[in-house]
N, C-alpha and C positions, 0 to 999 in steps of 0.2 A: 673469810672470803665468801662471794656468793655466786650465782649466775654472774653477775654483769663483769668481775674480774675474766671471765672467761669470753669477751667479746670478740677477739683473735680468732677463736677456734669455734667460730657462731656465725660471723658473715661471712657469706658466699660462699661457706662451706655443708658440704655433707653433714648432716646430723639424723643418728641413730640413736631412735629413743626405746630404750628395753625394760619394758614392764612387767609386774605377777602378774602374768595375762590368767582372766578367769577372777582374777579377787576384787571384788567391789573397791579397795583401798589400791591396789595396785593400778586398775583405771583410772580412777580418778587423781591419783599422782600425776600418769602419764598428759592426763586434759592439762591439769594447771602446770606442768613443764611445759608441755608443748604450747599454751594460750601465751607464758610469757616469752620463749623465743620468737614465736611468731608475730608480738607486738613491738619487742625490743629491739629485733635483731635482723638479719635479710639474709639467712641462710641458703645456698643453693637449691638445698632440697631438705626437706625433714620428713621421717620415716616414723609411724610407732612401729614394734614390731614385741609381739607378746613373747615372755617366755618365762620356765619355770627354775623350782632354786634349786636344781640340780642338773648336771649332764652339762650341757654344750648350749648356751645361752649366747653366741656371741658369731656364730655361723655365718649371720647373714652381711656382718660387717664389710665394710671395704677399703681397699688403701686409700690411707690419706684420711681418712673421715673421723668424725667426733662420736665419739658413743659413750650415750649416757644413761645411766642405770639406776634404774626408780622403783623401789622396795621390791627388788630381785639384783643378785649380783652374780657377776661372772663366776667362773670354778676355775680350777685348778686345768681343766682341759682345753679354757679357750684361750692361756694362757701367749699359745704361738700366732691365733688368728686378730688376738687385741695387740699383735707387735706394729701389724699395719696401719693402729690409728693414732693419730696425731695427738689425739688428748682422748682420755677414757675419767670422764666421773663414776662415783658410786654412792649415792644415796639409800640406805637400808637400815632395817630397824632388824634382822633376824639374826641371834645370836649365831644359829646354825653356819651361818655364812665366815663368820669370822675369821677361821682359821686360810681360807680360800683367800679371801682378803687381806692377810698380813702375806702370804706368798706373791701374789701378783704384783703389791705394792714393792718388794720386795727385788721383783723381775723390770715391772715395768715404770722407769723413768717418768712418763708422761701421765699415771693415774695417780688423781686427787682421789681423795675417803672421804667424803663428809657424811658417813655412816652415825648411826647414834643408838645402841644395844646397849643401854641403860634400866629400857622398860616401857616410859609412859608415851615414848613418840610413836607414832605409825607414819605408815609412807609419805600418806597428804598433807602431814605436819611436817615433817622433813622438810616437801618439796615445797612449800609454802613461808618455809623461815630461808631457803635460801636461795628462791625466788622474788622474796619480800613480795607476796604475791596478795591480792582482795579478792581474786576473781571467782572464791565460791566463798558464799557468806559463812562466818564463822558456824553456825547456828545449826547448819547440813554439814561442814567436817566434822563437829562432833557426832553425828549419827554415824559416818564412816568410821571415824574414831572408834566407836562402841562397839562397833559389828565386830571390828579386827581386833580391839585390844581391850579384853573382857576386861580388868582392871578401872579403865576409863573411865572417870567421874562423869557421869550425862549430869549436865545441869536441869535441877526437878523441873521447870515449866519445857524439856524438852522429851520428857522420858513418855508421854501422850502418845510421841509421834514415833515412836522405837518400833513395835510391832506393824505398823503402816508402811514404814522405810524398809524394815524385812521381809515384807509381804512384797515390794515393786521389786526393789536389787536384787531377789533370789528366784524372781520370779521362772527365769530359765533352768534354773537345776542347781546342786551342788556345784561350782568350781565352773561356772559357763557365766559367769557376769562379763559383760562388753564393756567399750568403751563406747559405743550406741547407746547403752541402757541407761549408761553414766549421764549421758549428753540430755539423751529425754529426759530423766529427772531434773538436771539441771535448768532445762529450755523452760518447764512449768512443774517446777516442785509440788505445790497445790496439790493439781492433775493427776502427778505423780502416786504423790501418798493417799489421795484417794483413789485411786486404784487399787495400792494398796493395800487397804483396808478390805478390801473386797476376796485378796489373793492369799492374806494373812491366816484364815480358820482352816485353810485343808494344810498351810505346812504347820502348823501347831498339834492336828490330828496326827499327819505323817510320821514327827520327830517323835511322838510317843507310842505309834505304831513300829519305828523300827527301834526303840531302843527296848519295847515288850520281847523284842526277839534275841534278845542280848542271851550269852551261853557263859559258864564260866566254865573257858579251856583249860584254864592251867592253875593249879593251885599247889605252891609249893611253899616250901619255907622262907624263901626271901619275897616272893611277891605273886601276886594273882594277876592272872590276864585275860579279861571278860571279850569277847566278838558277838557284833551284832554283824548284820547281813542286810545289805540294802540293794537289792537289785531286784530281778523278776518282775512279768509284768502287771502284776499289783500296786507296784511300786511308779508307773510312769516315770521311770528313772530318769526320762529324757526333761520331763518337765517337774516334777516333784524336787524339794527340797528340804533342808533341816533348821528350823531355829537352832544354832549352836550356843546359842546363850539359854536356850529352853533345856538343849539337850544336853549340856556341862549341868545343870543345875540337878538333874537326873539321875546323872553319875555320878555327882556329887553325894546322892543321897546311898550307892554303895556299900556297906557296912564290912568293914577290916579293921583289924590290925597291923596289916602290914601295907607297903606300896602298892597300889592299885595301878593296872594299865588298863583302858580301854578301845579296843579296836574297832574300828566301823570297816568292812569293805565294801567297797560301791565298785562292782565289777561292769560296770556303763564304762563303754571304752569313752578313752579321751582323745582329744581329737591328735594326739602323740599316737597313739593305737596303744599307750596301757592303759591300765586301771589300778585304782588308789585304795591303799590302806590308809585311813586317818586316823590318829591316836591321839588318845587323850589323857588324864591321869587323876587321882583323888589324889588329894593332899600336894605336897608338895617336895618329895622326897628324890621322885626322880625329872630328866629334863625329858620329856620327848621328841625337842626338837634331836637330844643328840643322839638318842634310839632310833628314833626314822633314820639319821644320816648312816648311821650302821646296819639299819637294813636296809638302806638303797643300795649297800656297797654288797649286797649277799648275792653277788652274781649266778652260786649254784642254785637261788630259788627266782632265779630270772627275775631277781630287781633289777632296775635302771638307774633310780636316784632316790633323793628323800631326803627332806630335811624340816625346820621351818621353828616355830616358837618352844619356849620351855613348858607351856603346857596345852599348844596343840600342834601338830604336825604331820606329817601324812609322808608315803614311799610309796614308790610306782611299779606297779609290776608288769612284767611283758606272760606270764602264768596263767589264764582265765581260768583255768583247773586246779591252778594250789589251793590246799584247801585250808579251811582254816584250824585244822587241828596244826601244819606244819609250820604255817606263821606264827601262830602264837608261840609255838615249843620255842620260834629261834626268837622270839623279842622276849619269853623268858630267859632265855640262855645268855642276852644283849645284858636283858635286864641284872641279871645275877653278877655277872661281868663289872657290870658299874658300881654296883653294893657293895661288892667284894673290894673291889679299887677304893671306893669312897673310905672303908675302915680300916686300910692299909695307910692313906695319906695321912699325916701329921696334921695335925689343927693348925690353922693359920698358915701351913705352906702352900707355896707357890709359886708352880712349874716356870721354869725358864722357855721363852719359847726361842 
């Protein structure tokens, strides 16, 4: 199936479009959903409205209306507020989301999945195989592509423009990419990544300045968990940001034996009023999308949510004072939890759900 099966529930009707607001991949899904309802189709009214993968993503909805959901999906909580719409899509590539998504589908009659937690897709490929969409040249999804799904092959005559493209899209900070920012690169790409170019040599300094600050809190028997510190005003939190492909390659160079976890907090409030733990991992032993979702659930250290890929993800805290000796303790405790489970299961079993 793709958009155009859903032309019923597209004209003259309400549509609510729900994005990873803040992630370069999540805007620009939401432009190419929203460019082709608006060419296709004559909806009464069409909405973006950003929002993140965990909590209550599904608020602003309203009776009767279409809402559809573009690399972020509902939870388990907007489960009574999505009763109201007539049809709910779900396009997502974050394994973290999964479980939220066989429940809803579960609940709600009217929501299609056309999720795909496989690996190699990201948002804008999603929204683009089922939009059957042209409207951003192949050549700029793959730079989206790259930013969000480190694995992604860049084709070599594009790999030039990789630090240019991370220089404009991050230009606003950590996790504050618009769907404006999206627009202006798209209106004069060129323009764009020269600018780029320009914005690229102080986040490359930054990402090796804050991961010089990296600590090793926890060092136990099943795994170690490193925190760096990204805030204060050295940091221009508000405008400063990280190559994470600079700063994966960094943690990467870690040296253990056993599972490594890496924790960054950027205690810069978000515009939710928390701030983010992101994690990371060497090797590949544990997931972190499904440690984040475990500690967004650790309501006594005043998380809110947390979820997002198997090897980066991040949890929110409403805390500005936790500090990070108690974080780390409880995602090693997360962590031990999973290790422990993983050499209890049987080789090749698997859980009924």
């Amino acid at each position: 199936m793709s958009l155009t099966d859903f032309r019923a529930h597209l004209d003259a009707q309400t549509v609510h479009l729900i994005y990873h607001g803040g992630c370069p991949d999540g805007c620009l899904s939401a432009l190419i959903m929203r460019q082709a309802i608006a060419e296709r189709f004559k909806p009464f009214s069409l909405e973006l409205i950003p929002a993140a993968h965990a909590g209550r993503n599904a608020d602003k909805v309203t009776e009767g209306s279409t809402a559809i959901f573009v690399d972020v999906s509902p939870t388990v909580e907007d489960e009574q507020q999505l009763q109201k719409c007539r049809c709910v899509l779900l396009l997502d590539h974050h394994p973290s989301a999964v479980v939220a998504q066989e429940h809803l589908q579960a609940t709600l009659p009217q929501l299609a999945n056309f999720s795909d937690i496989s690996g190699p897709e990201c948002g804008a490929t999603l929204a683009i195989r089922f939009c059957a969409s042209s409207f951003v040249p192949p050549w700029v999804v793959h730079l989206f592509h790259k930013l969000d799904v480190f694995d992604h092959q860049l084709p070599d005559d594009l790999a030039k423009h990789l630090d240019a493209f991370k220089g404009f899209i991050t230009q606003r900070g950590f996790g504050k990419c618009t769907v404006e920012l999206v627009e202006e690169l798209l209106a004069d790409t060129d323009a764009a990544l020269e600018r780029g170019r320009q914005l690229y040599a102080p986040v490359a300094e930054h990402t090796e300045k804050v991961f010089a600050r990296r600590i090793l809190q926890i060092d136990i028997a099943k795994v170690s968990v490193w925190a760096a510190e990204f805030s204060g005003e050295d940091d221009k939190a508000a405008t400063q940001c990280i190559d994470f492909e600079l700063y994966q390659s960094l943690i990467d160079k870690i040296d253990s034996t056993k599972p490594v976890v890496f924790a960054t907090l950027n205690r810069t409030p978000m515009s939710s009023g928390l701030w983010t733990v992101g994690l990371r991992r060497v090797g590949d032993a544990l997931d972190v999308g499904a440690i984040a979702k475990k500690l967004g659930e650790c309501s006594e250290l005043a998380f809110k949510t947390g979820g997002g890929h198997a090897y980066a993800a991040g949890a929110q805290c409403n805390d500005f004072d936790l500090s990070a000796d108690r974080i780390c303790k409880q995602i090693a405790a997360i962590c031990t939890d999973m290790l422990i489970e993983d050499e209890e299961t049987p080789a090749g079993f698997v859980p009924l759900r």
